[in-house]
Every structure is written in C-alpha cells, then in structure tokens.
N, C-alpha and C positions, 0 to 999 in steps of 0.2 A: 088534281084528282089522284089518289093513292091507286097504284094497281094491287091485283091481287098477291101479284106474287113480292111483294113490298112487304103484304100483309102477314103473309103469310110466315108463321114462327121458324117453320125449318129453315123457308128460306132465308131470312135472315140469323139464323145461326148458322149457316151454309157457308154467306158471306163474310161473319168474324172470326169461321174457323180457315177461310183462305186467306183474313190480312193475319191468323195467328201464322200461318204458314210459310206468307213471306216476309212476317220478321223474325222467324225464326230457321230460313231459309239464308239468309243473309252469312249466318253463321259458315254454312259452305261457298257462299258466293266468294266473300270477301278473300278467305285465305288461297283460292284456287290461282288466278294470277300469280301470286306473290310467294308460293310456293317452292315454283321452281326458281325465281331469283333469288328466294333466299339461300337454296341450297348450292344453286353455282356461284354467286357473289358474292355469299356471307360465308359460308362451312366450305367451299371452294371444291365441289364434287361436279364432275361430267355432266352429260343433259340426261344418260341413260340413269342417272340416282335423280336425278331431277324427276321425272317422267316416273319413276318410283316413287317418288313422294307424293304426287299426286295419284295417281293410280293405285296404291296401295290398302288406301280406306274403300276402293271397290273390292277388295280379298273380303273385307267383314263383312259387306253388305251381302256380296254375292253368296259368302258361306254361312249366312244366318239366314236368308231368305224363308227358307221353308219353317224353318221355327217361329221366327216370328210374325209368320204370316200364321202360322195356327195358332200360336198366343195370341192375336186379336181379337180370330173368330173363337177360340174359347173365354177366352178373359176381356175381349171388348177391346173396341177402337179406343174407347178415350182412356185404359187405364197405357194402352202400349201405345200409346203418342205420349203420352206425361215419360213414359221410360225413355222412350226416346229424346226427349228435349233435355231429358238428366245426363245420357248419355254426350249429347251433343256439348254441353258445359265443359262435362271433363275431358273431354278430346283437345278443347279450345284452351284449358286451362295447363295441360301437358304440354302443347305446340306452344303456349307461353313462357314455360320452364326451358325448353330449348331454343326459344330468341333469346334469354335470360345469361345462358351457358354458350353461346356462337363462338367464343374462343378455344372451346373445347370440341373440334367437328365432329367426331367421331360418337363423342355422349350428346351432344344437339341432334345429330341425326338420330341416333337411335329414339330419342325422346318424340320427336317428331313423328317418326313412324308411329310409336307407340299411339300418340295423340291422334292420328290421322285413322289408325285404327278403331279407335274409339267414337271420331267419329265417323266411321262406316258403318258402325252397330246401330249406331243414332238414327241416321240415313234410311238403315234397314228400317226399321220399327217407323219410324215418324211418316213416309210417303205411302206403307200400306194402310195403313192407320189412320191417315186423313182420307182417304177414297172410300175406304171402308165405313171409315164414319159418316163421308157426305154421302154415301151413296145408300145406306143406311136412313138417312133424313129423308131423303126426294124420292124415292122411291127407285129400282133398277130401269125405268124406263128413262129416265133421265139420267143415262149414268154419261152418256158422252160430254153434257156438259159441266159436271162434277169434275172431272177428267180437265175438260180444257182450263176450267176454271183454277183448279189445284196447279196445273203446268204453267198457269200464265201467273200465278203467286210466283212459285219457282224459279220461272226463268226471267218474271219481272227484278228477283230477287236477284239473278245472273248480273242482268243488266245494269242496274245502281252499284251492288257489292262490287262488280270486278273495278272500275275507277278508284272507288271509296276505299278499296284493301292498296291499290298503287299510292295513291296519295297518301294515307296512313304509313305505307312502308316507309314514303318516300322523307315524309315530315317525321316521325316519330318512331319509328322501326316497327320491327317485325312483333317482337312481345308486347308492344302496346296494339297492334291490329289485333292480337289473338285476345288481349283483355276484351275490348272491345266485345266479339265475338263471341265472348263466355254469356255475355249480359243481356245479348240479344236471344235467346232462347228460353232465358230466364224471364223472362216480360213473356214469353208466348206462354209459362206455365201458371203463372197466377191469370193471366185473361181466360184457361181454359179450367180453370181450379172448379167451377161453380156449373159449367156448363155440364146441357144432361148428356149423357152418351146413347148408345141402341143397345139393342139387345145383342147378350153375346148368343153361343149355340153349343155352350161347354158338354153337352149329353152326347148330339150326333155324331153319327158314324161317318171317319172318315177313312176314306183311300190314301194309299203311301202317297207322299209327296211325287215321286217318280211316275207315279200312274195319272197324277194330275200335270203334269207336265206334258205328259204325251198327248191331253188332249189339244194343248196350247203352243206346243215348239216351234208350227212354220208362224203364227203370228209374233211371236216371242223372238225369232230368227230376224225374221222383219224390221222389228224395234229395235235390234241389237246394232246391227248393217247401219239402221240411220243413227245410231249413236255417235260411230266412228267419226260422223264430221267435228260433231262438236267439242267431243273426246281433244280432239285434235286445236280445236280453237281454245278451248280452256287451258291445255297443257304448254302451248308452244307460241302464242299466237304474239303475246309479251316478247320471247324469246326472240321471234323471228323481225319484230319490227326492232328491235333493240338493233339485232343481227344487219338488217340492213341502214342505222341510222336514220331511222325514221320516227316523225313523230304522232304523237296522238296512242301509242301502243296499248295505253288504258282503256281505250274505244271500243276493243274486239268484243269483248260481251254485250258491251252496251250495242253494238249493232243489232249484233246477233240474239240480243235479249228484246231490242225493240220490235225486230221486224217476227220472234217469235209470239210476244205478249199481242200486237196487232194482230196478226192472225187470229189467235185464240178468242180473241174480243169481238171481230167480228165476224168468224166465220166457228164458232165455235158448236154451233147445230147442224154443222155439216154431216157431218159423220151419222147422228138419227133423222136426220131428211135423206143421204143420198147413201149411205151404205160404210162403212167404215174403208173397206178394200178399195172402193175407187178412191173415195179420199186419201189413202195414202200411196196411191199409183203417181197423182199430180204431185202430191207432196215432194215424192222422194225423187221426181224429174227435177224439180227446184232447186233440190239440195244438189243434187250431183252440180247443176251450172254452178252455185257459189261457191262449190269448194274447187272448180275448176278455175274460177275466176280467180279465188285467194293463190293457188298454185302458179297462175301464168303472171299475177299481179305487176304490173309494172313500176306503180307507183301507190303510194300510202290510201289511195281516195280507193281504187279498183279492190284492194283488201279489203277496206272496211266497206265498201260493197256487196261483196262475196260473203263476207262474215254475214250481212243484214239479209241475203237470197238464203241463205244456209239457216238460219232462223227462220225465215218465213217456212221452207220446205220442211225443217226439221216440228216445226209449231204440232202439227196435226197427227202425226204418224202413230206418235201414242194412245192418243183417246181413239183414233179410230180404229186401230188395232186392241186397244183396252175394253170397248165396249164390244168386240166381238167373243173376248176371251168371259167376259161379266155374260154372255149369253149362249156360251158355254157348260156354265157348271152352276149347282144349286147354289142356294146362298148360305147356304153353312159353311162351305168351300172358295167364298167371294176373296179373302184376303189370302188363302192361300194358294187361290188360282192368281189373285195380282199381284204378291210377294213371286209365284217363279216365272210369271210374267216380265217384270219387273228385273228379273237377274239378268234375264238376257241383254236388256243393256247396259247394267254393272259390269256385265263380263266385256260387253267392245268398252266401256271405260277403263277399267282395268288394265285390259290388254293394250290399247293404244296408247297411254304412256310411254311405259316400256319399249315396247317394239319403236314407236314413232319415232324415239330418242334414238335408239340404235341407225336408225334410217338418216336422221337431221344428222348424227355426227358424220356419216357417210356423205350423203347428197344437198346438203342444205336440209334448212329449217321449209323451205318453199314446197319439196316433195312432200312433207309428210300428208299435202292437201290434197294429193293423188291418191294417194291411199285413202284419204274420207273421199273423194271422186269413185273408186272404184266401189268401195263397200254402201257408196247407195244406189250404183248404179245395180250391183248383184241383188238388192233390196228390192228395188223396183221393177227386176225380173222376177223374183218370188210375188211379188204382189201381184202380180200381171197372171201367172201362173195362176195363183189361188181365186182369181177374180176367173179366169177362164171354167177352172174345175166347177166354182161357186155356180156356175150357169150351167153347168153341165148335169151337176148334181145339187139340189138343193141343199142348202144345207152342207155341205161337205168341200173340201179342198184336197190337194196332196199331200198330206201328213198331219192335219189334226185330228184327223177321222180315223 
C-alpha cells in the first residue's frame, strides 16, 4: 500500500533534492581528511597551515552568509544552489591545480587556499538553499524534519567521503581526489536542472542583516559550541591516529557520520514533538562524553567510539536549534535568518582549525578533544539557560528576545 506521503509530489522532490545534496556534499567530505596530510606530507608545512587549510573555506562561508542568504529569498532557492554547485566545481578544480604543482609548496599552498575558498562560497549558497527550498515544499510546520533530513545527506556524505578521499589519496594522490570531486556536484546540477523551485520574495521589505541576527544569536551560539567537536574530528582526527600509530584513521568520519545519520533517521521529529531546546540539552550532554572519551582514548576502538557518541550528540543540535530560528522570523527572511544561523557554526569551524593546531603542536593531537569537551559543555549551559527563561517567559530566552 503506497502512503500518503510517498504520494505526495513535494515529498518526493524533498527526497531527490537531499540524495542531490549528498552527492554533491561528497565534494566537501572527501577532501576534509586529506587536507591536512596533504599539506604536512606533501608541501611539508606545520599542523597550524594544516588547520588553515581546512578552516579557511569557513572565512567564505562565514563572510558571504548574509548575502547569500538574501540572494535566495530574493532570486529563489534553486537558482542559488545551481550557483552553488558551480562554485563548488571550481574550488575542487583549483585544489586539483595545487596536487598538480606539490613540488612547488609555496604556489600549491596558495592555490589550495584559493580553491578551498571557493569552496566556502559554494558551502555558503548550497546548505541555505536546500532548507530554504525544502522548506519551501512542506511547508514551515515541518521544517525540523527538512533539517534532519538535509544534515543526515550531509553528514551521511561525512561518513563515506572521509575513507573514500584517504583511500583515493592513498592509491592515486591528492589531484585525482580533487578530480573526482569536481564531478560529483556536477551530476547534482543536471539532476536539479528541470526540477520546479518556490517562490522567491524579491519585493519585501527587509531588515539589516545585523537586526536579524540579533533575534537569533543565543540559538546560533548554541550551534556554533557544538560545532567545535566536530570541527576538531574533521581537522586532526587523521592526524592524531597517524600520530599515535594507529590504524583504521579513515574511520573518524565514518563513525561520527554513522552515529550522526542514525540519529537523524530515527529520531529526526524530535525536535516538532518535544521542543527544539530540550532536544539539544540531551544532545550536547552526548557530545561532551565523546569528545572526552576521544581526549582520554587509550586505544584506536575508545576513539572511534567517542568520534560515533559525538555524532550521535552532535546529530540534532541543529535542526532543533534551526526550527526555533524558522519560527522566529517571517518567511521572506527564512534563508537569511538560516544563512546567519548557519555562520555561527562556520565560525567554531573556522576558528578550530587554526587554534586547535596551535594547541596539538603544544600538547598533543589528544587535547585538542578537550577543547570540543569544553565548547559543548558551555553549549549545554546556554541550552539549559534558554530552556529555563523559555518557561519563564513564553516565548522568550536570554538574548534572542
């Protein structure tokens, strides 16, 4: 027997716009691993340019945010995901040009940035752009599972790509992963070439970007805190099992992409049954244990354990934090309340690169899971907070009111 929601046309346009997302998701997955080996193995730079190169393509996302979050709601979800997936080509096609040139460190790195740049443009435009569009199809009373569904593409896409970019490094280098890479986003633009889009809202009146942030910054703070864990498993997580001889170091994603995509799969109406704010109270208890657990790890299994608890905590935080920002602001303002949504955890990616490099050259690769320990522990206190005020005052918290 066919159910309704089988039947149903959005919903299945729903469904081929989240497998267009995780294969053209892949595109980021695969080079994030292999990033930082390339630049300390290949072009022969410290973990703190390492930790740069990947962090770097969050500088674009985070500094386009508000634009292209108002290019979707004025010019439409599907024409700024097609820009997006163009974007994403050329970022993959440039980081190809610098595995091409690795004899040259100095011009590989630069190129590399260039391309990682490019795809944080990509980044920007493509994850406002699919919510905005699915949420656009189903209506905003379903937006939590819009959300789960987009993040379980996503981080489904975490999960397969981080192996799939080790193995391609490992057999075939670094410029043939980034070919690869170009091709996969390019199959996401002819499968969405014919598909219909929503309405834009290019007339309405909007508020500065700045004024829409403020009504969003303690949930957007929230998402940012539970970035840091993963921030930290994407950047180092390779590094640090190399660092201790350990095998399996291609695993870290895929844990931490398994036990985020299960979550999302079945527990992804959490958030419009029980509230968004409790759901990420439990969440972000979860992630603080697996990043404590990767920090004290003993041995290769208790890691990729930690990595798989840090997924599962990490799974929820955003849609349930996302669908309270989505019932915040009108819908003329939907993608540019979830573009500076959305920054705030560009920004803990960004920033944990960097910093967490400086930290592993110091103390080990093992600390920098103290630091994702700490920042969902501070998370989980804002949640805790905002879920008290919430009771206090309907409707309101400490600081998006």
């Amino acid at each position: 027997m066919t159910s309704s929601s089988t039947r149903d046309p959005a919903d299945r346009r729903l469904i081929l716009l989240t497998a267009v997302l995780f294969l053209s998701y892949l595109c980021i997955a695969m080079p994030l691993p292999i990033v930082p080996v390339f630049v300390t193995a290949q072009l022969g730079y410290d973990n703190v340019w390492a930790g740069l190169g990947v962090g770097i393509a969050f500088v674009a996302t985070i500094s386009s945010r508000g634009i292209t979050g108002s290019f979707a709601d004025r010019r439409g979800a599907r024409l700024a995901l097609r820009r997006g997936l163009m974007f994403y080509i050329a970022g993959a096609l440039v980081a190809l040009i610098a595995g091409l040139i690795a004899a040259t460190p100095l011009a590989a790195y630069g190129l590399l940035l260039a391309g990682r740049l490019l795809i944080g443009l990509g980044e920007s435009l493509v994850t406002v752009s699919v919510v905005s569009w699915g949420v656009g199809m189903v209506g905003p009373a379903r937006s939590s599972r819009v959300l789960a569904l987009m993040g379980a593409a996503m981080y489904g896409a975490l999960a397969v790509g981080g192996p799939i970019g080790v193995i391609l490094l490992d057999t075939l280098g670094f410029a043939a992963a980034m070919a690869i890479s170009a091709v996969l986003p390019a199959l996401g633009l002819l499968v969405t070439w014919r598909m219909p889009g929503v309405p834009a809202h290019p007339d309405a009146e909007r508020p500065s970007f700045l004024s829409v942030i403020g009504r969003i910054w303690w949930h957007g703070s929230i998402v940012g805190l539970q970035g840091i864990g993963f921030a930290a498993i994407g950047a180092f997580f390779v590094l640090y099992f190399r660092d201790q001889h350990w095998a399996y170091a291609g695993l870290g994603l895929t844990a931490f992409g398994g036990g985020f995509v299960l979550v999302r799969i079945l527990f992804g109406h959490m958030p419009d049954r029980f509230g968004g704010v409790p759901v990420a109270i439990v969440s972000l208890g979860v992630e603080t244990v697996g990043q404590i657990l990767i920090w004290t790890a003993p041995h290769p299994g208790f890691a990729l354990a930690g990595a798989f608890l840090t997924g599962l905590g990490c799974s929820m935080v955003f849609p349930a934090m996302g669908r309270e920002v989505i019932r915040l602001v009108d819908p003329h303002l939907r993608s540019t309340a979830l573009g500076g949504f959305a920054a705030f955890q560009d920004i803990a990616y960004g920033l944990t690169g960097p910093i967490a490099g400086l930290v592993a050259d110091r103390a080990g690769y093992g600390s920098v899971y103290l630091i994702g320990a700490v920042g969902a522990v501070l998370g989980f206190l804002m949640a805790v907070s905002l879920h008290r005020a919430g009771k206090a005052n309907a409707g309101g918290g400490p600081g998006p009111n």
